[in-house]
C-alpha positions as MATLAB code, in Angstrom:
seq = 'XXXXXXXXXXXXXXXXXXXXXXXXXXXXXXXXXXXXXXXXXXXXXXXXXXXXXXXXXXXXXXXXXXXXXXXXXXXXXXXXXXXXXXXXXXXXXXXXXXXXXXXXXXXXXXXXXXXXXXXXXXXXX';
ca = [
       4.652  -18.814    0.483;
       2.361  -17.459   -2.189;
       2.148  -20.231   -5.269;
       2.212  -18.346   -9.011;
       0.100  -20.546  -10.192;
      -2.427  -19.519   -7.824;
      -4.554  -16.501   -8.480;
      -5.356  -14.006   -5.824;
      -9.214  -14.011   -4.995;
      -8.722   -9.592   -4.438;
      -6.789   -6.782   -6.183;
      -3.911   -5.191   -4.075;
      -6.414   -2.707   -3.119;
      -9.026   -4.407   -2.099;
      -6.509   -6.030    0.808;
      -5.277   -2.720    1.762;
      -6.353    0.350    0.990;
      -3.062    2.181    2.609;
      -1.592    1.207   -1.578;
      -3.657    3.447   -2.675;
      -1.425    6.268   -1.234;
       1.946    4.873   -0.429;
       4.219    2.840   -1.990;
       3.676   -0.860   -0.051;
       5.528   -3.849   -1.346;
       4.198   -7.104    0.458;
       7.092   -9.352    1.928;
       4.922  -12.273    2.580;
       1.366  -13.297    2.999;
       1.179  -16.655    5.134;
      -1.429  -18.348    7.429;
      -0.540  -18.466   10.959;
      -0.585  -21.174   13.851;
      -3.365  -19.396   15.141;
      -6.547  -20.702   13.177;
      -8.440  -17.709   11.915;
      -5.223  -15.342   11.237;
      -2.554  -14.904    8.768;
       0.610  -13.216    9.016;
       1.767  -10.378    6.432;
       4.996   -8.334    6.342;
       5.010   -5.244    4.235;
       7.782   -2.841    3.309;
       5.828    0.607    3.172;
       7.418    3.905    2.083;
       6.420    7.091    3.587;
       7.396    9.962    0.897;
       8.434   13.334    3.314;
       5.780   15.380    4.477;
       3.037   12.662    3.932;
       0.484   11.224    5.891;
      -0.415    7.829    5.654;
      -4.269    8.729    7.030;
      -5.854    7.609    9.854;
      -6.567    3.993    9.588;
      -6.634    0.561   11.398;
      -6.056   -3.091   10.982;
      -7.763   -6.298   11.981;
      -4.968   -7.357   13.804;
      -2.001   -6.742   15.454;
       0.474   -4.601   13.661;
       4.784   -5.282   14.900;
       6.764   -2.598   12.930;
       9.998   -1.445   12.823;
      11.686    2.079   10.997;
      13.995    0.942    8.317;
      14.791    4.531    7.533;
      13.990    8.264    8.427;
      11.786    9.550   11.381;
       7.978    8.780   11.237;
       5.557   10.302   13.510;
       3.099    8.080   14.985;
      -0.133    8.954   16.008;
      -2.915    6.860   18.160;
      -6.451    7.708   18.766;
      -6.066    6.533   21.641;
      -3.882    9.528   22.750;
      -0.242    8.148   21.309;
       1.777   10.060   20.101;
       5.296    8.736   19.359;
       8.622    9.898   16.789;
      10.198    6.764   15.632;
      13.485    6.903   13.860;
      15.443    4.458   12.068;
      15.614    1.004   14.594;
      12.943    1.974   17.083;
      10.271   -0.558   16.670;
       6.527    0.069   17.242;
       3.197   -1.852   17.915;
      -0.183   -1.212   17.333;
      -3.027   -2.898   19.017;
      -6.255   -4.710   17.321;
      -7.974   -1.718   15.373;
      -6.823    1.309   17.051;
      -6.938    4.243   14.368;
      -3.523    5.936   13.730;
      -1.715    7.997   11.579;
       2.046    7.522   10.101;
       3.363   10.519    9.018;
       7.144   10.814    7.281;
       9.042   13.625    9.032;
      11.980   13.407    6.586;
      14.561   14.709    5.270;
      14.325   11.393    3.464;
      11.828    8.705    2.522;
      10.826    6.911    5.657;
      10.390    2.897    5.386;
       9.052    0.899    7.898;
       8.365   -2.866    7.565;
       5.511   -3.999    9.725;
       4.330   -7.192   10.550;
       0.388   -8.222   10.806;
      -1.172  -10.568   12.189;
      -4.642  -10.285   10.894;
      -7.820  -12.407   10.425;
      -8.302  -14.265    7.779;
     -10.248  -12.911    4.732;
     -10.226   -9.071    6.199;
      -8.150   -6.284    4.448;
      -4.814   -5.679    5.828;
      -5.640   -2.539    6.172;
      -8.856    0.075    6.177;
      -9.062    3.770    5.848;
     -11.067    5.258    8.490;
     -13.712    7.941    7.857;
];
């Protein structure tokens, strides 16, 4: 568990540039078993009829829809809708693109398991 008394070495954004656009509320920030990788949960919410952009992660990425229906999109050709308790993963760095369907605010909590040091997430050009 994060200490208070210990002061993060990056900003919010610097760690993931997804905040930036959607509301992200991190669960937990951990290291892992695994030497080299840490394990982060975040609660992100998707406001309707926005895009979360095409991005990727340094790791894998375990999710599951809280609430609403979220597109899913994969450069890799993957194209999935995801409502409320279907669960989702994304490989190692594949670009995709989480989109909020609505009517409501969609919320999905996702698990990484990233290397250390990296951002959880990256914006892609």
């Amino acid at each position: 568990m994060n200490s208070p008394d210990v002061e993060p070495t990056a900003t919010a954004d610097d760690q993931d540039q997804l905040s930036r656009k959607l509301k992200r509320t991190e669960v937990q920030h951990e290291s892992s078993s695994i030497p080299g990788r840490d394990i982060v949960q975040v609660l992100t919410e998707i406001p309707v009829n926005v895009s979360s952009g095409w991005h990727h992660h340094p790791g894998e990425e375990v999710g599951y829809i809280v609430a609403g229906t979220v597109q899913m999109e994969r450069r890799d050709g993957e194209t999935r809708i995801l409502n409320a308790g279907d669960g989702f993963l994304i490989p190692p760095g594949v670009p995709h693109n989480a989109t909020d369907l609505g009517p409501d605010t969609g919320r999905m909590l996702s698990t990484y398991i990233v290397e250390t040091g990296k951002p959880v997430s990256t914006l892609d050009s």
